[in-house]
PQR file with spaces between the fields and no chain letter, atoms N, CA, C, O and H, PARSE charges and radii, in Angstrom:
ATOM       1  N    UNK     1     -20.588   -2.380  -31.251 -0.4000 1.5000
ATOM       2  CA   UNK     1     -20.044   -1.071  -30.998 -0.0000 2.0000
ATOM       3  C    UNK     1     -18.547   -1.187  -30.768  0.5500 1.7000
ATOM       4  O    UNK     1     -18.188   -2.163  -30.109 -0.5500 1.4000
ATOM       5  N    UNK     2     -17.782   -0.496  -31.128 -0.4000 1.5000
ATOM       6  CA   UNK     2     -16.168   -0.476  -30.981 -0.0000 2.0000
ATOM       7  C    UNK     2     -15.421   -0.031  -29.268  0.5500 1.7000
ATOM       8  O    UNK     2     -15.864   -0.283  -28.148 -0.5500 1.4000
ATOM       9  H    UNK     2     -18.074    0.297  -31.663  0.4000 1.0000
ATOM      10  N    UNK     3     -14.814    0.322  -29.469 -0.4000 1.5000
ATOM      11  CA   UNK     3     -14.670    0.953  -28.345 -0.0000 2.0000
ATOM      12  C    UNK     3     -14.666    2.509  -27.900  0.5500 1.7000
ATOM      13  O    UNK     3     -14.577    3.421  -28.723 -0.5500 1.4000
ATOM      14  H    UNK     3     -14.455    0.527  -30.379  0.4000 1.0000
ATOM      15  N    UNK     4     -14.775    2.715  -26.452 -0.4000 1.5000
ATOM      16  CA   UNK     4     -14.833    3.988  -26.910 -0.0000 2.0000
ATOM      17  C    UNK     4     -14.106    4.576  -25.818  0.5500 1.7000
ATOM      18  O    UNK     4     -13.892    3.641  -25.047 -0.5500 1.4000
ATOM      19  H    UNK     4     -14.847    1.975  -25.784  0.4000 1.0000
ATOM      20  N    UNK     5     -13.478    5.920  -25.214 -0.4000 1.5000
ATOM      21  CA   UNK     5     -12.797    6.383  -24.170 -0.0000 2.0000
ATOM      22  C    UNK     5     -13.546    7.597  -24.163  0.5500 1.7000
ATOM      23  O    UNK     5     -13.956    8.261  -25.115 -0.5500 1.4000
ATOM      24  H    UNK     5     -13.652    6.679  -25.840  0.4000 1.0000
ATOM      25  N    UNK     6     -13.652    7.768  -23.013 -0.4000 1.5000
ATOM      26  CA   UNK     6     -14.689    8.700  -21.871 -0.0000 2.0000
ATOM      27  C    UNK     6     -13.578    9.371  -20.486  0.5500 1.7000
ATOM      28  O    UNK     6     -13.316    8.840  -19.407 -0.5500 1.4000
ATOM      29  H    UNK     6     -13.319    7.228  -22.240  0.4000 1.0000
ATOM      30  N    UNK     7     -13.160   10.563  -20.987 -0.4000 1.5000
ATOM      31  CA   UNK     7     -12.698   11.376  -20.134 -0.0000 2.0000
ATOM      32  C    UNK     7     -13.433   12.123  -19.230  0.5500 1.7000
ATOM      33  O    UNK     7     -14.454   12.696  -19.611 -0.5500 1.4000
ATOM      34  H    UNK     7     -13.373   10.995  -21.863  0.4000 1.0000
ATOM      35  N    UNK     8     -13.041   12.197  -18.046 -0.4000 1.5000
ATOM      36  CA   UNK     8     -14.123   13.503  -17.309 -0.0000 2.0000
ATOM      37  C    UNK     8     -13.043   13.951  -16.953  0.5500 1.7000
ATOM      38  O    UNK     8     -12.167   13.111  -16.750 -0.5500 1.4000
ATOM      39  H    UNK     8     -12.212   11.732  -17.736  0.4000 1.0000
ATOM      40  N    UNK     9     -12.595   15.845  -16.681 -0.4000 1.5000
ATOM      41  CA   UNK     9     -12.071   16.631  -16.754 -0.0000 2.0000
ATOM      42  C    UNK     9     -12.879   17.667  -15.802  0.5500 1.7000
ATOM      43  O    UNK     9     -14.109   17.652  -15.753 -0.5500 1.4000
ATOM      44  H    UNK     9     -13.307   16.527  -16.846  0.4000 1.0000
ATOM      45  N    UNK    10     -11.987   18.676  -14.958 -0.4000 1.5000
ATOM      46  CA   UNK    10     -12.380   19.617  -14.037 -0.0000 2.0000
ATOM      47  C    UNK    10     -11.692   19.207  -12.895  0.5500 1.7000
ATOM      48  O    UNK    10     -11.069   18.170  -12.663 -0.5500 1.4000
ATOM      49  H    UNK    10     -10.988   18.688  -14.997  0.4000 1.0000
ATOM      50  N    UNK    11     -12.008   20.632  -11.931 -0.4000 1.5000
ATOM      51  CA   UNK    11     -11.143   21.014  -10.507 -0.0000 2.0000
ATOM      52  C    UNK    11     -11.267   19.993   -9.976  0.5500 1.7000
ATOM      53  O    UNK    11     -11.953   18.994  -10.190 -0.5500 1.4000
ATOM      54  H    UNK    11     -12.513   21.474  -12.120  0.4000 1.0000
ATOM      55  N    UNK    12     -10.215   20.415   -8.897 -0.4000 1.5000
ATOM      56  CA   UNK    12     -10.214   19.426   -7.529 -0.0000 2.0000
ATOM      57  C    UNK    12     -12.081   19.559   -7.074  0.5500 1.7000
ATOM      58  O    UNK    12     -12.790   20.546   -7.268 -0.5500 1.4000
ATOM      59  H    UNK    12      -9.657   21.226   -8.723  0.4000 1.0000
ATOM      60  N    UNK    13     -12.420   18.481   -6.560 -0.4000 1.5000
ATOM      61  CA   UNK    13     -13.950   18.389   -5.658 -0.0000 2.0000
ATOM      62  C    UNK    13     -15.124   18.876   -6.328  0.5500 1.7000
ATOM      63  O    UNK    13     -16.061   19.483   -5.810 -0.5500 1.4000
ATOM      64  H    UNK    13     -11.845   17.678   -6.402  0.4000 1.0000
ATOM      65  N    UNK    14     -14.951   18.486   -7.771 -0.4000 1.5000
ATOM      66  CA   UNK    14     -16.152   19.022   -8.766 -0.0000 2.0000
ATOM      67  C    UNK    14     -16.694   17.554   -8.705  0.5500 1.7000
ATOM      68  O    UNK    14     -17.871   17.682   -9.041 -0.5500 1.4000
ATOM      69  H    UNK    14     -14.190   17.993   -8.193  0.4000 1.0000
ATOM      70  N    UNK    15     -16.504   16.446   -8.497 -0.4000 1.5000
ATOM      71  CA   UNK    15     -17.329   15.312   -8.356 -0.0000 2.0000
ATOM      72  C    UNK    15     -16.846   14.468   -9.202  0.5500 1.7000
ATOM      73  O    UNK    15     -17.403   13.371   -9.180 -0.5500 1.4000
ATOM      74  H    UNK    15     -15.547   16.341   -8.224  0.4000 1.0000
ATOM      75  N    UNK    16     -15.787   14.629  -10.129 -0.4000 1.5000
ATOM      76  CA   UNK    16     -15.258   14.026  -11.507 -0.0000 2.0000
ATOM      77  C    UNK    16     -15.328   12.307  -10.806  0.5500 1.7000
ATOM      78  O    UNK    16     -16.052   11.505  -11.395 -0.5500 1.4000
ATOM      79  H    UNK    16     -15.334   15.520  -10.146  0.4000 1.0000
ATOM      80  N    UNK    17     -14.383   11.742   -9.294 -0.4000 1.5000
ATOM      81  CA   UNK    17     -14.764   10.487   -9.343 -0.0000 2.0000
ATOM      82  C    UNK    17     -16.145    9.962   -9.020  0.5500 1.7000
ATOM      83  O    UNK    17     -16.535    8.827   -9.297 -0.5500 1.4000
ATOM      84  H    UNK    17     -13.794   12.394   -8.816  0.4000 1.0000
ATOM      85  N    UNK    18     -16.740   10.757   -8.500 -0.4000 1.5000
ATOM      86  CA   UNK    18     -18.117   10.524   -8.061 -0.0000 2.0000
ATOM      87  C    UNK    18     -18.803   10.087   -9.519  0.5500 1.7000
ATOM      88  O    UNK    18     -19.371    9.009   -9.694 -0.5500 1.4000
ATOM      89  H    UNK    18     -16.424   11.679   -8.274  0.4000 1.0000
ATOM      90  N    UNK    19     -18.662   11.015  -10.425 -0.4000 1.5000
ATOM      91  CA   UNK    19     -19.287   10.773  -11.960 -0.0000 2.0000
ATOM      92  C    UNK    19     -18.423    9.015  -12.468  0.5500 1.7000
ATOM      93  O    UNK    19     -19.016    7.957  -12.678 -0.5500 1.4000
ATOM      94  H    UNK    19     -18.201   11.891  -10.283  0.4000 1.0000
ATOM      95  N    UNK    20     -17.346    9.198  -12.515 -0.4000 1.5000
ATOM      96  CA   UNK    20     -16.895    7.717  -12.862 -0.0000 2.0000
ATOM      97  C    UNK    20     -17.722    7.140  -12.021  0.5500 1.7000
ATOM      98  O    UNK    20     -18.884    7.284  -12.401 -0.5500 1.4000
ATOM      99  H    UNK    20     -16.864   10.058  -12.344  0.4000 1.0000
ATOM     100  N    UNK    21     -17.612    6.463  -10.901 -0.4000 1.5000
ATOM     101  CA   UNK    21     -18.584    5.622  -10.420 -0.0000 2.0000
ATOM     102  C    UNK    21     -19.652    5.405  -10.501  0.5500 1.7000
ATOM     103  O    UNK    21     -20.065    4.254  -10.360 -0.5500 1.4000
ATOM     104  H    UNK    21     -16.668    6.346  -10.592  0.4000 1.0000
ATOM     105  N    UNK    22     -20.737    6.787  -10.841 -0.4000 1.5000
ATOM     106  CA   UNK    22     -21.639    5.838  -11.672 -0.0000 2.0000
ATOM     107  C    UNK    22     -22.018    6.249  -12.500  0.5500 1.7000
ATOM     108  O    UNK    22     -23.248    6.298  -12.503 -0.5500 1.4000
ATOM     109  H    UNK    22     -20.402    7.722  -10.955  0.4000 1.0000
ATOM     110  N    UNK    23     -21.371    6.761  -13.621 -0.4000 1.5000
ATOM     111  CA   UNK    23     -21.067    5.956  -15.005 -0.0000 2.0000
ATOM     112  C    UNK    23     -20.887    4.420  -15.282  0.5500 1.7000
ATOM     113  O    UNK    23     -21.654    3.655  -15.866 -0.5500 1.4000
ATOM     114  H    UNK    23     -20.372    6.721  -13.618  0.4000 1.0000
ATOM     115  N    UNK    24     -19.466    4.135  -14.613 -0.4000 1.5000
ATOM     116  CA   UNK    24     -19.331    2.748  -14.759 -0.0000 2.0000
ATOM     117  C    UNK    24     -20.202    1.784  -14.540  0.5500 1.7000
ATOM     118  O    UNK    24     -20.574    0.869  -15.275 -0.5500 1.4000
ATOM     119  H    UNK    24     -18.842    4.757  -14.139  0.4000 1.0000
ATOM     120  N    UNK    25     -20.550    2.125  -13.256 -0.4000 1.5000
ATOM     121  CA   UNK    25     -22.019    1.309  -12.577 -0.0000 2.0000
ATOM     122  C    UNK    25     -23.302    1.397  -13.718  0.5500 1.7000
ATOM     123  O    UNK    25     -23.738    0.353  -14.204 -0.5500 1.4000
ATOM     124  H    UNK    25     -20.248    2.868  -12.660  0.4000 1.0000
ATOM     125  N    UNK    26     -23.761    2.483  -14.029 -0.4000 1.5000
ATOM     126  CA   UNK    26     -24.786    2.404  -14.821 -0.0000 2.0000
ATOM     127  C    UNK    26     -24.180    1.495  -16.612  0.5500 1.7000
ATOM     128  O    UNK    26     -24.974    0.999  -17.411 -0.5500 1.4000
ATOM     129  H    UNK    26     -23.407    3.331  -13.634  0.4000 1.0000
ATOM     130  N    UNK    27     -22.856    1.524  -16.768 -0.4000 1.5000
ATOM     131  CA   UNK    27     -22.443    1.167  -17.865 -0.0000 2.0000
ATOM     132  C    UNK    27     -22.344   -0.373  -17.466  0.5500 1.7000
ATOM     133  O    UNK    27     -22.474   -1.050  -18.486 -0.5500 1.4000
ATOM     134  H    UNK    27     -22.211    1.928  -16.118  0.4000 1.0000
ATOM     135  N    UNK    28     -22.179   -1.074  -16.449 -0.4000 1.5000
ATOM     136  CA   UNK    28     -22.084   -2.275  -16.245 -0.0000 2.0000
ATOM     137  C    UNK    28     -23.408   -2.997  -15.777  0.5500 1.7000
ATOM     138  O    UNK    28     -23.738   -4.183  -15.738 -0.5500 1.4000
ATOM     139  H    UNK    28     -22.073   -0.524  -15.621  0.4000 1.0000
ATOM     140  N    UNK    29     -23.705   -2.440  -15.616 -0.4000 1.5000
ATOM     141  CA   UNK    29     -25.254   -3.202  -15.319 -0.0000 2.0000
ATOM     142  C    UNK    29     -26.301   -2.891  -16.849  0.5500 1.7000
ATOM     143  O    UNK    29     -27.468   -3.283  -16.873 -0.5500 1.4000
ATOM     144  H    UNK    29     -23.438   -1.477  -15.648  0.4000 1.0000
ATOM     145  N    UNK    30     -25.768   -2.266  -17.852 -0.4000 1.5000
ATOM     146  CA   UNK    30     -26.094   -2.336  -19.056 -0.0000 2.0000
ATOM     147  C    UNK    30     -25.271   -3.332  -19.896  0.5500 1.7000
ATOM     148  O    UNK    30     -25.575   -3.382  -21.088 -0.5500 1.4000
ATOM     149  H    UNK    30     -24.820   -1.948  -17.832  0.4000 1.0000
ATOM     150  N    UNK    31     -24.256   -4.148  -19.457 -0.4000 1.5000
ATOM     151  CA   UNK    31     -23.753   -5.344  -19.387 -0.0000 2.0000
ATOM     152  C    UNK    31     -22.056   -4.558  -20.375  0.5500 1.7000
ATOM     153  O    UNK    31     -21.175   -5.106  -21.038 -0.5500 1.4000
ATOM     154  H    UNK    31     -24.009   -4.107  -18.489  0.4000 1.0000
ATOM     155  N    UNK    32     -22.244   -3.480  -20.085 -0.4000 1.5000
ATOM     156  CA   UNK    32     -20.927   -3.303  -20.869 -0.0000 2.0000
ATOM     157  C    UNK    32     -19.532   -3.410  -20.266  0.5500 1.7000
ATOM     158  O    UNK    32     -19.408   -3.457  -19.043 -0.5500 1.4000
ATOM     159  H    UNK    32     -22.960   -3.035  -19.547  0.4000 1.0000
ATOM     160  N    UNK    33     -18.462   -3.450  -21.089 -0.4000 1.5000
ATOM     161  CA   UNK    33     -17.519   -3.900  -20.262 -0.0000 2.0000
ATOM     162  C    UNK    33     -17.117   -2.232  -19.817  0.5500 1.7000
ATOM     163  O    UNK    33     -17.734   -1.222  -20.158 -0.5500 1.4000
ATOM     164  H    UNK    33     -18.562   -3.411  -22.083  0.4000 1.0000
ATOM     165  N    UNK    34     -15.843   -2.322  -18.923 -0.4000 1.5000
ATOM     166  CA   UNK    34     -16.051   -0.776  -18.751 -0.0000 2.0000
ATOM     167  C    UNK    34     -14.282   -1.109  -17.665  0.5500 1.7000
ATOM     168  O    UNK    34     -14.040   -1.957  -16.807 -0.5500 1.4000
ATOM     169  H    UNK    34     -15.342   -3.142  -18.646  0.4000 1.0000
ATOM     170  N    UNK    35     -13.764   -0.450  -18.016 -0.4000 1.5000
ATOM     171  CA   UNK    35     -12.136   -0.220  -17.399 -0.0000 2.0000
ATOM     172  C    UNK    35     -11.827    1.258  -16.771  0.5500 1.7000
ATOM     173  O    UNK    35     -11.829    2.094  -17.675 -0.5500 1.4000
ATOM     174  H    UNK    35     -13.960    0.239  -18.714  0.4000 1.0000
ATOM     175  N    UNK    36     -11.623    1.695  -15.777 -0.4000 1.5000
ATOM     176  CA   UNK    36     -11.607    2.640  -15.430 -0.0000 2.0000
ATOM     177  C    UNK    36     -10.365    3.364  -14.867  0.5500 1.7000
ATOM     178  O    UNK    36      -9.828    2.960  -13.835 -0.5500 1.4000
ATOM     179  H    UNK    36     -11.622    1.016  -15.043  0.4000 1.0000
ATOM     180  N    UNK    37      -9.904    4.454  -15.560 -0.4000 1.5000
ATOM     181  CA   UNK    37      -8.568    4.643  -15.003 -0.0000 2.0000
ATOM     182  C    UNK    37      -8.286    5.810  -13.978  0.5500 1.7000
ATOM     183  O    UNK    37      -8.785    6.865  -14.370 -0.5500 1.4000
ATOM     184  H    UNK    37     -10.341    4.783  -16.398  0.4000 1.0000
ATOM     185  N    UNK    38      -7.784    5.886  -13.065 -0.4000 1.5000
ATOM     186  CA   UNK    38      -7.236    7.280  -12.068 -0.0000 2.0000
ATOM     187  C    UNK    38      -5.883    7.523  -12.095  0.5500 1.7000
ATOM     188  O    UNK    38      -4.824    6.930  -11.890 -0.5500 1.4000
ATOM     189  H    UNK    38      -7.378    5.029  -12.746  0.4000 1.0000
ATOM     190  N    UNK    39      -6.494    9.143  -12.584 -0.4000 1.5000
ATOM     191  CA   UNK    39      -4.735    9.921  -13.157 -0.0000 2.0000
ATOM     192  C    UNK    39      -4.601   10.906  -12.260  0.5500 1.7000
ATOM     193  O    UNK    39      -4.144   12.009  -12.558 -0.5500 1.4000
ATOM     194  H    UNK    39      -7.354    9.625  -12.751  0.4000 1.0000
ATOM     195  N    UNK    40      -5.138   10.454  -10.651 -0.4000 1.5000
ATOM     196  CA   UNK    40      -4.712   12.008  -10.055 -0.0000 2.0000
ATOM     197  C    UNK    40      -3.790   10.986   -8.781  0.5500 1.7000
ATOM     198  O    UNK    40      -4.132    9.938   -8.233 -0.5500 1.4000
ATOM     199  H    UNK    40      -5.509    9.558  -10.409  0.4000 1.0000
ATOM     200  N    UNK    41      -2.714   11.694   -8.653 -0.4000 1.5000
ATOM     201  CA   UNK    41      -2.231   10.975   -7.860 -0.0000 2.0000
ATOM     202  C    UNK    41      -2.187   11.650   -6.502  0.5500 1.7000
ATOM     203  O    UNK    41      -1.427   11.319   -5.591 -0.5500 1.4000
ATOM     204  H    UNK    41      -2.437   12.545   -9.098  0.4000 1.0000
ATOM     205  N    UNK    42      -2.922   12.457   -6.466 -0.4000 1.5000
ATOM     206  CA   UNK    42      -3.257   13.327   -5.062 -0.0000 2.0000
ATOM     207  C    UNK    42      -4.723   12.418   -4.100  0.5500 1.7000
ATOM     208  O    UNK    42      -5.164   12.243   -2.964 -0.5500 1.4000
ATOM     209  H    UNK    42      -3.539   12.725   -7.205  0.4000 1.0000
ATOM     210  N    UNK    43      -4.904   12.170   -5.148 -0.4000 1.5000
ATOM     211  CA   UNK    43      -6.861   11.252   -4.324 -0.0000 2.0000
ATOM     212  C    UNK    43      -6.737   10.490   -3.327  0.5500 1.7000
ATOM     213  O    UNK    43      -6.316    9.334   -3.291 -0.5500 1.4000
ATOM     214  H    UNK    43      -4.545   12.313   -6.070  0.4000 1.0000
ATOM     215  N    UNK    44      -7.159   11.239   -2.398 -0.4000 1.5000
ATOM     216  CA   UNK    44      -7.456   10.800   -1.082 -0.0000 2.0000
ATOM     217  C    UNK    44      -8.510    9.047   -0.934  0.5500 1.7000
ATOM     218  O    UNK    44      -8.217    7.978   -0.399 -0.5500 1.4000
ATOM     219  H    UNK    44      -7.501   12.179   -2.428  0.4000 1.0000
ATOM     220  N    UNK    45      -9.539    9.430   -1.566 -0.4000 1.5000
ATOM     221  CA   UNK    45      -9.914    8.407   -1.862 -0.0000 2.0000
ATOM     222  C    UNK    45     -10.475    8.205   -3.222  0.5500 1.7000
ATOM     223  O    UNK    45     -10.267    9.056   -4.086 -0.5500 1.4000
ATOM     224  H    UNK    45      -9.777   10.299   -2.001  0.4000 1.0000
ATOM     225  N    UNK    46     -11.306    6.935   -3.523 -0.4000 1.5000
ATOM     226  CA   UNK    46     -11.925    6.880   -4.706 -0.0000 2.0000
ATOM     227  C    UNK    46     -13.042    5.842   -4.300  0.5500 1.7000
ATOM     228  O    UNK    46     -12.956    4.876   -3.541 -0.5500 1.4000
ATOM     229  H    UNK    46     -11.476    6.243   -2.821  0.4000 1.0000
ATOM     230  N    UNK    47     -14.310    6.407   -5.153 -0.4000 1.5000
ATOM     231  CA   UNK    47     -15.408    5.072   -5.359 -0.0000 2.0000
ATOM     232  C    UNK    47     -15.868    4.679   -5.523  0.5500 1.7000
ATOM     233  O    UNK    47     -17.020    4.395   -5.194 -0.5500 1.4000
ATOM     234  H    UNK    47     -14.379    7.192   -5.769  0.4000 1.0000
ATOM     235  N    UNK    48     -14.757    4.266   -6.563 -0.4000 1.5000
ATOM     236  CA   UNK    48     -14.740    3.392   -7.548 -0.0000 2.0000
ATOM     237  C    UNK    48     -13.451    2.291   -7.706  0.5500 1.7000
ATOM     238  O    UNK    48     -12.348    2.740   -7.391 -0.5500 1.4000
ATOM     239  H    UNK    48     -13.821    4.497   -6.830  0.4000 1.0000
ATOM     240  N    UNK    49     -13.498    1.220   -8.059 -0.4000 1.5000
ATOM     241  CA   UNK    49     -11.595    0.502   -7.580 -0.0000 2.0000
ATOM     242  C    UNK    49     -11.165    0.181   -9.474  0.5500 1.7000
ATOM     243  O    UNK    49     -11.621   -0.672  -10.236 -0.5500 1.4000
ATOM     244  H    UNK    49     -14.393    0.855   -8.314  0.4000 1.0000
ATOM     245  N    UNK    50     -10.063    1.339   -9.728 -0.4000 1.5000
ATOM     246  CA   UNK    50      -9.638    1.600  -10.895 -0.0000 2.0000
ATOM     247  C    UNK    50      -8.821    0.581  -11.753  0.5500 1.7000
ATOM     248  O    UNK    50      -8.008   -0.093  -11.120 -0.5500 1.4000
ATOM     249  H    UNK    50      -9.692    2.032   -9.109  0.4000 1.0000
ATOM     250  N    UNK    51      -8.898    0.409  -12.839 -0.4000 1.5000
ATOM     251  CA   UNK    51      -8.328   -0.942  -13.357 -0.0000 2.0000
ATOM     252  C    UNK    51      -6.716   -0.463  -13.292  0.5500 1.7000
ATOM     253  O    UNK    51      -5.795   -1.278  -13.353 -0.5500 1.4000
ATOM     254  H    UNK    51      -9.559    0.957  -13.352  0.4000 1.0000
ATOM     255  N    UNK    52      -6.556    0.744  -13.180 -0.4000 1.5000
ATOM     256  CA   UNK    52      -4.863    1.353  -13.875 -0.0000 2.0000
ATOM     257  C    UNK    52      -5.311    2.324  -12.707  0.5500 1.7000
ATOM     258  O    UNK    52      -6.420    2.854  -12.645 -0.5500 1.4000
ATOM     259  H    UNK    52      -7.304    1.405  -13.130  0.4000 1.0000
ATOM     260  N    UNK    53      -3.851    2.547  -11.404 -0.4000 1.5000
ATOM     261  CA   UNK    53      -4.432    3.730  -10.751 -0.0000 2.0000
ATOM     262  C    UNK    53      -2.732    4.037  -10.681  0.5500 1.7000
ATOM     263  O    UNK    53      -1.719    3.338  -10.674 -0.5500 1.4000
ATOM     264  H    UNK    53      -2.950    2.117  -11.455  0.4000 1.0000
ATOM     265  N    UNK    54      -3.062    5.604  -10.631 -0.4000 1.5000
ATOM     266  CA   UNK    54      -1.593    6.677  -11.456 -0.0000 2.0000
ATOM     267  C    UNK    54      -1.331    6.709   -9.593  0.5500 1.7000
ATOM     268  O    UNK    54      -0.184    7.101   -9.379 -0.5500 1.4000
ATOM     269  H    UNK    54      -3.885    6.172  -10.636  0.4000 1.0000
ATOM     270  N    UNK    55      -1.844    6.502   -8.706 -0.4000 1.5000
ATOM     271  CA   UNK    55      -1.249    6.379   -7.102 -0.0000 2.0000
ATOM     272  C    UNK    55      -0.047    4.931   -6.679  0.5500 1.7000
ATOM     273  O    UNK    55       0.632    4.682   -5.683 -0.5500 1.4000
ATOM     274  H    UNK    55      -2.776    6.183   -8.880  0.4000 1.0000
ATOM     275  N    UNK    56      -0.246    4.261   -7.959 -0.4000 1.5000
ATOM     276  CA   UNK    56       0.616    3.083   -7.519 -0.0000 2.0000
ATOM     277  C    UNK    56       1.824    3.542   -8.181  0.5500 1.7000
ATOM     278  O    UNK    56       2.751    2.747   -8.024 -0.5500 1.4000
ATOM     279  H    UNK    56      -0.797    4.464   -8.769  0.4000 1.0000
ATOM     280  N    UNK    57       2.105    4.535   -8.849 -0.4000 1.5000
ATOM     281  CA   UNK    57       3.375    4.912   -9.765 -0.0000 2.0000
ATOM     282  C    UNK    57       4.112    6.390   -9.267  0.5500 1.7000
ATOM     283  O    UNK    57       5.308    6.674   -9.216 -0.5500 1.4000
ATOM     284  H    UNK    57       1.353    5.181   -8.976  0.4000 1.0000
ATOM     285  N    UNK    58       3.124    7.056   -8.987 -0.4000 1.5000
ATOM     286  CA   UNK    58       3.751    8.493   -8.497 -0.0000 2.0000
ATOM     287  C    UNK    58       2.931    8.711   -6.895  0.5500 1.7000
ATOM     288  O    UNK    58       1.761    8.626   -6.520 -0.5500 1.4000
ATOM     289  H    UNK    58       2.152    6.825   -9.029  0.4000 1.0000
ATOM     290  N    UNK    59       4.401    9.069   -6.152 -0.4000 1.5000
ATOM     291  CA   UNK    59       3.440    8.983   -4.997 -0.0000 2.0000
ATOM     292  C    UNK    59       3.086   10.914   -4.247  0.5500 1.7000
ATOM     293  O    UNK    59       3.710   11.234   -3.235 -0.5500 1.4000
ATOM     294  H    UNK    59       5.351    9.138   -6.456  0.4000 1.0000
ATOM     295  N    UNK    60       2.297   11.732   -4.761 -0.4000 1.5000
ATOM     296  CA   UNK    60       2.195   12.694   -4.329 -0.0000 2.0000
ATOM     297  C    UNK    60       2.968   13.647   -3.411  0.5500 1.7000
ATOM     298  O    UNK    60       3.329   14.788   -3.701 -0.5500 1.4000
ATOM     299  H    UNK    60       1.790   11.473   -5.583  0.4000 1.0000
ATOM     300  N    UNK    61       3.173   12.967   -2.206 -0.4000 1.5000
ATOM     301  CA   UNK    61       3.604   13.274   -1.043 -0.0000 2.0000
ATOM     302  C    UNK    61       5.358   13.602   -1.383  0.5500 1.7000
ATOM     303  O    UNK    61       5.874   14.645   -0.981 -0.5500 1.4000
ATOM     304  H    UNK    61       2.879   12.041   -1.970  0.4000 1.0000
ATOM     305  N    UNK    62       5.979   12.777   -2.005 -0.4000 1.5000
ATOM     306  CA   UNK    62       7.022   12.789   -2.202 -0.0000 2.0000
ATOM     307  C    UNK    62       7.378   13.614   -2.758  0.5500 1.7000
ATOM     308  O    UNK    62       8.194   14.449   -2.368 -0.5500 1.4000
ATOM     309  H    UNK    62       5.560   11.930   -2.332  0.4000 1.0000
ATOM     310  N    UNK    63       6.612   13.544   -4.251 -0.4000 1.5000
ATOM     311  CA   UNK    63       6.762   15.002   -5.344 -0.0000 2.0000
ATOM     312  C    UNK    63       6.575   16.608   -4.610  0.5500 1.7000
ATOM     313  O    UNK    63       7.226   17.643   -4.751 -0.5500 1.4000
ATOM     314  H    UNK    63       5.949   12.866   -4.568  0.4000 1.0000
ATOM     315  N    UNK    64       5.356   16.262   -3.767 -0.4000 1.5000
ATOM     316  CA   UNK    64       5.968   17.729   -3.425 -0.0000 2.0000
ATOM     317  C    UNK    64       6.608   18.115   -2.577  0.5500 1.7000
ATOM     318  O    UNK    64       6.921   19.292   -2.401 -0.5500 1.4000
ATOM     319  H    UNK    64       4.827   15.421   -3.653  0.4000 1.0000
ATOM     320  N    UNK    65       7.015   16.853   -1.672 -0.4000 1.5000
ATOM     321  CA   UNK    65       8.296   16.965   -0.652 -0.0000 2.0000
ATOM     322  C    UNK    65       9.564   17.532   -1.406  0.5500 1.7000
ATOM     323  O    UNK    65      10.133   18.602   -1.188 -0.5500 1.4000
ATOM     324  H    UNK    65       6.760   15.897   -1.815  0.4000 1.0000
ATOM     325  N    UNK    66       9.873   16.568   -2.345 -0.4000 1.5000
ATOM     326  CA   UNK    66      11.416   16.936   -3.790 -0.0000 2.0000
ATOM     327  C    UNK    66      10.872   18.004   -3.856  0.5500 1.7000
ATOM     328  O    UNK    66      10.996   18.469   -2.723 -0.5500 1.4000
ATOM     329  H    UNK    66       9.411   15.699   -2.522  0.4000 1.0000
ATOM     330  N    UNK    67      10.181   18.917   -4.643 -0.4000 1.5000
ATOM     331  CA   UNK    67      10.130   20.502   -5.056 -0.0000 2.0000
ATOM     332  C    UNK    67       9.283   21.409   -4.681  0.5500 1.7000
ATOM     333  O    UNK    67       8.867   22.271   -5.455 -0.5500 1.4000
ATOM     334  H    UNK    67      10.080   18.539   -5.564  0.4000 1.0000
ATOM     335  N    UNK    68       8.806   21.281   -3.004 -0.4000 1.5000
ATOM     336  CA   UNK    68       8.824   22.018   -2.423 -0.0000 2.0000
ATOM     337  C    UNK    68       7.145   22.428   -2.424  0.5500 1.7000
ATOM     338  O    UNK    68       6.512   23.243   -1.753 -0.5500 1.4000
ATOM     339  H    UNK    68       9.144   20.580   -2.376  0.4000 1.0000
ATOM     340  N    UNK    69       6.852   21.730   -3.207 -0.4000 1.5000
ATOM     341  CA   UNK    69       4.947   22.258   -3.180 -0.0000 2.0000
ATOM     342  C    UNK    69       4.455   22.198   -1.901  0.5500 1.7000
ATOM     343  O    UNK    69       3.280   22.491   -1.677 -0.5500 1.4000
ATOM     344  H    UNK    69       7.366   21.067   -3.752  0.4000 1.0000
């Protein structure tokens, strides 16, 4: 099988990381490899521990300190 990319999309507290986690989980114990990325840089937490996480690059707090959010 090639590869493939698997977005989940929707609001704040619809469960989107809850679904990554087990996805991945059920995708890795089906022995697949599986990389997981977090693009919200607001997430309090996650759990799941992301191969690429968008919190080590933009830090929330700041952004909306600069423009006022």
């Amino acid at each position: 099988m090639g590869k493939v990319i698997v977005v989940f999309v929707g609001p704040a507290g619809s469960g989107k990381s809850t679904l990554v986690a087990a996805y991945a989980k059920w995708l890795q114990e089906g022995d697949v490899s599986v990389y997981t990325v977090n693009l919200d840089p607001a997430a309090e937490t996650l759990p799941y521990e992301p191969g690429l996480d968008v919190m080590s690059i933009v830090d929330a707090r700041e952004v909306a300190r600069k423009y006022g959010l």
